[in-house]
C-alpha positions, 0 to 999 in steps of 0.5 A: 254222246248226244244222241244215239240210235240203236238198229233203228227201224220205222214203218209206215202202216205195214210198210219197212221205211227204215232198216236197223239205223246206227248213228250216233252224233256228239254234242256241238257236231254237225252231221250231214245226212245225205242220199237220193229222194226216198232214201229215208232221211226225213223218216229219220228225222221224224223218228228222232223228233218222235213224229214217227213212232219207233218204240224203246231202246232205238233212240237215246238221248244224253243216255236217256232211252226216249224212243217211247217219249211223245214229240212234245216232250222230246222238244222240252229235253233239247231236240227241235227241227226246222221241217222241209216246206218250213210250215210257217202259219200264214195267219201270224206274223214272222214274230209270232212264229218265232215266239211259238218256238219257245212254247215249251219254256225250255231256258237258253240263250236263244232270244227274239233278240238273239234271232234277229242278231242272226238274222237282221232281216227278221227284225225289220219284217217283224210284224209282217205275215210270215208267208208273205216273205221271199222264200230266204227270209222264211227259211230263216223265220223256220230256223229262228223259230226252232231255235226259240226252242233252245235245243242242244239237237236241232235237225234241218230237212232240205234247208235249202230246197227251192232258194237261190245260191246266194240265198242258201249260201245266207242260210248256211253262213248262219249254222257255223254261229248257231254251233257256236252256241253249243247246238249239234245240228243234223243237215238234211242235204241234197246239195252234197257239195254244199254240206261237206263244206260244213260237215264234220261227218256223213251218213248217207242213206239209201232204200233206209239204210246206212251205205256208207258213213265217215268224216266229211273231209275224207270222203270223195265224189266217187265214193258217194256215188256209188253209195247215192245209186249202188250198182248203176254208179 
């Protein structure tokens, strides 16, 4: 197992955002988390990464108990995310982004080389301001520079949001190379047809629970509508 939560709770001052989570996810597998806005998979994602405090025994990771661990160091263990608005910094080029990525010093095989193999794009804009890209290309600098990590978790919030479908069609042909190289990913998605195209399995969240969890492939519309909306679907 590659990372496991255990009744996994989160809270925002005294507000309950995440209600007793179990997921579980192996290593090299791709998960997509799914569910309306607000339905927690940022906060999820937060709380992996360590952005959200959570305390002990909720989250492990290669069997590690972590969830005390500060962020910084869950990133030099192997766990990166690519953040929704991809929060490039304005004042740096796109190869100074990516470089920033690799901070920790964690070894692997991601590379300046090895991005801009991934994504061609990156090395002819290079020395260019990493906000003054399209939108795509940005998504990819966000990617790239999470994977300058060298993680063996990378986690993906909304890496679609706001691109055109032949821009995210671009991104998404990136990750089945980017499990190749041995990394599980975890899919932040509102686009449902699109991840359970690349999924192995599906956890859908709503009001920051799991409603309904299984193999991508056996899932149908249906029954991912009434998990998204409960009762109204």
């Amino acid at each position: 197992m590659l990372l496991q939560t255990k009744s996994l709770t989160a809270f925002y001052g005294d507000f309950q955002a995440l209600f007793g989570i179990d997921l579980t996810i192996e290593p090299g597998e791709l998960i997509g988390l799914i569910g309306a806005n607000g339905a927690g998979k940022t906060t999820l994602l937060r709380a992996i990464t360590g952005l959200l405090p959570t305390g002990g025994e909720k989250v492990f990771f290669n069997g590690a108990d972590i969830g005390g661990m500060r962020a910084e160091n869950r990133v030099r263990l192997g766990i990166a995310m690519v953040p929704e608005g991809r929060k490039l910094f304005p004042s740096l080029s796109v190869e100074e982004n990516l470089n920033l990525g690799a901070a920790s010093g964690r070894a692997g095989i991601w590379t300046l080389a090895r991005i801009f193999k991934l994504f061609p794009i990156l090395e002819e804009r290079r020395h260019s301001p990493a906000t003054k890209l399209s939108g795509g290309q940005q998504q990819m600098v966000a990617i790239g520079r999470a994977l300058m990590a060298n993680p063996t978790l990378l986690l993906c919030d909304e890496i679609s949001l706001g691109l055109a479908p032949i821009v995210i069609a671009e991104v998404y042909k990136a990750l089945p190379a980017i499990r190749e190289s041995g990394t599980a990913i975890i899919v932040v998605e509102q686009d449902i047809a699109q991840v359970m195209r690349i999924a192995d399995r599906l956890y859908c969240l709503r009001e920051g629970r799991v409603v309904l969890q299984g193999a991508a492939k056996s899932m149908d519309r249906h029954e991912i509508a009434k998990a998204y909306f409960g009762a109204l679907a």
